[in-house]
ROLUMFI-351124 format. One record per residue (C-alpha): z, x, y; residue number from 0; residue in one letter. Coordinates in Angstrom, 3 decimals, always signed. Each point is the difference from the previous one (the first is absolute). Example, Ala and Ser with C-alpha at 12.3 -4.5 7.8 and 13.67 -1.06 7.14 Angstrom:
BEGIN
       c3       c1       c2 resi resn
   +7.800  +12.300   -4.500    0    a
   -0.660   +1.370   +3.440    1    s
***
This chain:
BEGIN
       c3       c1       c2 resi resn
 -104.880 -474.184  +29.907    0    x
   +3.653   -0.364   -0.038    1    x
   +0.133   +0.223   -4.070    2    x
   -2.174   +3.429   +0.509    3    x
   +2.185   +0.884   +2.909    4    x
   +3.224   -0.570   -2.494    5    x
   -1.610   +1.644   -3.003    6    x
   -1.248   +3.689   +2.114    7    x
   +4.031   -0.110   +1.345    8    x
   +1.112   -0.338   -3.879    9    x
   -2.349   +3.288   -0.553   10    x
   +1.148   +1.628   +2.831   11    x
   +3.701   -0.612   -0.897   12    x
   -0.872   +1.245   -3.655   13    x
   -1.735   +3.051   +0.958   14    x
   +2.887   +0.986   +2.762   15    x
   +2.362   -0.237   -2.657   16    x
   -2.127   +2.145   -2.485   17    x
   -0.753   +2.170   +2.572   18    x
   +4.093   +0.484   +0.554   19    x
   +0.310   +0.754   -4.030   20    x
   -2.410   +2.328   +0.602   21    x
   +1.601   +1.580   +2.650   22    x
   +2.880   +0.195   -1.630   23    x
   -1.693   +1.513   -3.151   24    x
   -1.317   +2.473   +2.266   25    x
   +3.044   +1.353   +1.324   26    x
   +1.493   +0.188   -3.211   27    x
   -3.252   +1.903   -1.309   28    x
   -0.214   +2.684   +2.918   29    x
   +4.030   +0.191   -0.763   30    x
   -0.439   +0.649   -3.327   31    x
   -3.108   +2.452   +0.526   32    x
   +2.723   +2.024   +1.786   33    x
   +2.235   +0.209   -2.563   34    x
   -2.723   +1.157   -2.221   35    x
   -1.212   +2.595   +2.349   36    x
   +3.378   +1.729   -0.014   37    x
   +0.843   -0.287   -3.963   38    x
   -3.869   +1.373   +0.009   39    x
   +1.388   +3.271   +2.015   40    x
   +2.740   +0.238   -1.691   41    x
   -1.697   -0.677   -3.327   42    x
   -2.420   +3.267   +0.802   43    x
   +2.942   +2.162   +1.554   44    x
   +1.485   -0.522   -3.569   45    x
   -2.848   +0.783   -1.575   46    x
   -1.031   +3.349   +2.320   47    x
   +3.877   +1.124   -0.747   48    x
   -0.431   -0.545   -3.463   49    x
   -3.652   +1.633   -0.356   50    x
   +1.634   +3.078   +1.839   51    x
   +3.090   -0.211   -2.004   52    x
   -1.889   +0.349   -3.278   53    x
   -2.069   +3.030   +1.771   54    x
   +3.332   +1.568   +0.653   55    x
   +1.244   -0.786   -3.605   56    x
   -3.237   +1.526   -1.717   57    x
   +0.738   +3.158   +1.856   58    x
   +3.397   +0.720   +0.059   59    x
   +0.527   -1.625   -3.925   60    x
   -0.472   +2.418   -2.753   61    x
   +0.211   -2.647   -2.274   62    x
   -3.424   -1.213   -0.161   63    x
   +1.010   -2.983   -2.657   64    x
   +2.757   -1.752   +2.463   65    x
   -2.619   +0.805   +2.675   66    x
   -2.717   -2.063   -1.837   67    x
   +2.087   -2.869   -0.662   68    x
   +1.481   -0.072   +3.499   69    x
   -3.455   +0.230   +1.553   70    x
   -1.026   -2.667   -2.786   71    x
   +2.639   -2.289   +1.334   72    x
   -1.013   +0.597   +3.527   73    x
   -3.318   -0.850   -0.019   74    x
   +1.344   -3.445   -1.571   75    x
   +1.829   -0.073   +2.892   76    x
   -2.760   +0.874   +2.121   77    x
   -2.473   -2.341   -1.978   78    x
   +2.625   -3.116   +0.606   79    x
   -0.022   +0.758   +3.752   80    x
   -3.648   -0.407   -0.077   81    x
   -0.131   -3.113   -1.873   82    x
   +2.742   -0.939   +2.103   83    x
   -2.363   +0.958   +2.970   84    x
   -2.852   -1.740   -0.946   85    x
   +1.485   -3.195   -0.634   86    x
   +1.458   +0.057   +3.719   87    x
   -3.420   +0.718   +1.095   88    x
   -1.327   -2.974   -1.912   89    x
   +2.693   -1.931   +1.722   90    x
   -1.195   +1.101   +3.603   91    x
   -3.509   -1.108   -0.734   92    x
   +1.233   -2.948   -1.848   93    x
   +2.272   -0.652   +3.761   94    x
   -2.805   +0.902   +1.827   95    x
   -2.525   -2.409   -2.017   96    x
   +2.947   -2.619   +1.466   97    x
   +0.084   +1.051   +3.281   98    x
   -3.680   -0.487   +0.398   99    x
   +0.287   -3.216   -1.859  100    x
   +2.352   -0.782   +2.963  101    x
   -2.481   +1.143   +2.601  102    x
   -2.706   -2.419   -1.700  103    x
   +2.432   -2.642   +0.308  104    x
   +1.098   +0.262   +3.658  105    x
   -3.966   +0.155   +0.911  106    x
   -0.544   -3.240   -2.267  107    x
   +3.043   -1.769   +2.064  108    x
   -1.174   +1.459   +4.010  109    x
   -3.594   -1.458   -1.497  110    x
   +1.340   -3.151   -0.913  111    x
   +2.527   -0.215   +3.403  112    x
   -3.417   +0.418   +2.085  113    x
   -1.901   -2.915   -1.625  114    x
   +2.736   -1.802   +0.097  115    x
   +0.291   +0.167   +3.774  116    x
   -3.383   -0.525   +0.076  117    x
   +0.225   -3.259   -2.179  118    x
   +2.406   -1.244   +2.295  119    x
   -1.975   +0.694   +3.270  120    x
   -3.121   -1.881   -1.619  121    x
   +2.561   -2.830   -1.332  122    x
   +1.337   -0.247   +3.757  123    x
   -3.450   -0.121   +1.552  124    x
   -1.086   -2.676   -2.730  125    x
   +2.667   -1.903   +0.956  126    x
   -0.791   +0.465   +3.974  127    x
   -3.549   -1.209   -1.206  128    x
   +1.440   -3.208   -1.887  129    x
   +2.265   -1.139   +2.715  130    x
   -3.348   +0.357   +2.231  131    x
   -1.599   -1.984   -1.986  132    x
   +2.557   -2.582   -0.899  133    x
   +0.075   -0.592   +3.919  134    x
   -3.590   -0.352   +0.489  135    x
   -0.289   -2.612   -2.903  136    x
   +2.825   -1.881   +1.833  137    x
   -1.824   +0.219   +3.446  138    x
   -3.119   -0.912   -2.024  139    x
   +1.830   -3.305   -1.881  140    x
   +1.558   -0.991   +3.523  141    x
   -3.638   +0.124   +1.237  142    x
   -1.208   -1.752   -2.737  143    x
   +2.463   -2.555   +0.793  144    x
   -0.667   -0.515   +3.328  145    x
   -3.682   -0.747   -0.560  146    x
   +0.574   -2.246   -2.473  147    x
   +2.125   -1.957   +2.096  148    x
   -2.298   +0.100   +2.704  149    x
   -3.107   -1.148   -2.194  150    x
   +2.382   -3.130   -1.431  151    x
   +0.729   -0.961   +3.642  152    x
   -3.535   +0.674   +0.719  153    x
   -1.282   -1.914   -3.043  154    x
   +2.900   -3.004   +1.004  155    x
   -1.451   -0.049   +3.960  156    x
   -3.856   -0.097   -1.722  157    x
   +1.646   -2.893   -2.369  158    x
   +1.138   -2.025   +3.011  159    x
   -3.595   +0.603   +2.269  160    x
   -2.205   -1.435   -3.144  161    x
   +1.804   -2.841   -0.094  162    x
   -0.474   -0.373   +3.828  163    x
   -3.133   +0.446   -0.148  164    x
   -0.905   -2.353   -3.401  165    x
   +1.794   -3.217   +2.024  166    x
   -2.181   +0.989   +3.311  167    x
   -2.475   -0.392   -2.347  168    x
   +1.069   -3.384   -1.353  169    x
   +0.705   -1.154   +3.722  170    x
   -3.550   +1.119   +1.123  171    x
   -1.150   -1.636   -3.179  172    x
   +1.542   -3.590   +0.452  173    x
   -1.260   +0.281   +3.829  174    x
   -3.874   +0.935   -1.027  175    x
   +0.630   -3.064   -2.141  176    x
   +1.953   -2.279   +2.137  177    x
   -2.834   +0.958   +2.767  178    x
***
């Protein structure tokens, strides 16, 4: 009970310290989720500015060529953003994915903490159990003991009254045949 005892605190000291990674990775994730968010706003003021920008250009510009290639450029623009978008989205679920991971984790380590207690209560009242026992095999031995000695004093006392009783036997022998 005491090497099971040892080997649940090893797990529990393994899982608080992933647990602390985690937590750690967690800030870090809901830190950098921030971060995102506000390049993401920036990312789609750019892009509204631009979008109006090239709606402004196509109207005042009577050059429709250096219009066309402008707006051509913009839309790269634009189309960049949106990749540039979509990965950070990615990255959110992919942090999210993580922070559930971490969730999983901490419910795996409370799960663990609880049997654990409850190993230890059963290991406690086994042991309560074993010292009860231990005693009553002791009183049981000392008993045991006891009557033993008894029966060999006994046994020595019935020794003693035979032999009492085999000479009267002789002595009322020899007088039958002295008489």
């Amino acid at each position: 009970s005491s090497t099971i005892s040892k080997h649940w605190e090893a797990e529990l000291a393994t899982l608080k310290g992933n647990n602390a990674k985690l937590t750690a990775a967690l800030l870090e994730s809901t830190a950098n989720v921030k971060q995102w968010k506000q390049q993401l706003a920036a990312y789609q003021e750019e892009a509204e500015r631009l979008h109006k920008r090239v709606t402004e250009l196509e109207c005042v510009s009577s050059q429709a060529n250096a219009v066309h290639t402008h707006k051509t450029e913009l839309n790269q623009t634009i189309q960049e953003l949106e990749s540039t978008l979509k990965k950070k989205e990615e990255e959110i679920e992919g942090l999210k994915q993580e922070i559930e991971n971490a969730r999983e984790l901490q419910a795996q380590r409370d799960s663990l903490t609880q049997k654990l207690q409850e190993v230890e209560i059963r290991n406690k009242d086994l042991e309560g159990q074993l010292s009860d026992l231990e005693q009553r095999l002791e009183k049981s031995q000392n008993e045991q003991e006891a009557f033993h000695n008894n029966l060999k004093t006994f046994l020595e006392i019935l020794d003693g009254k035979i032999f009492e009783l085999a000479e009267l036997r002789d002595n009322l022998t020899k007088l039958l045949e002295c008489s």
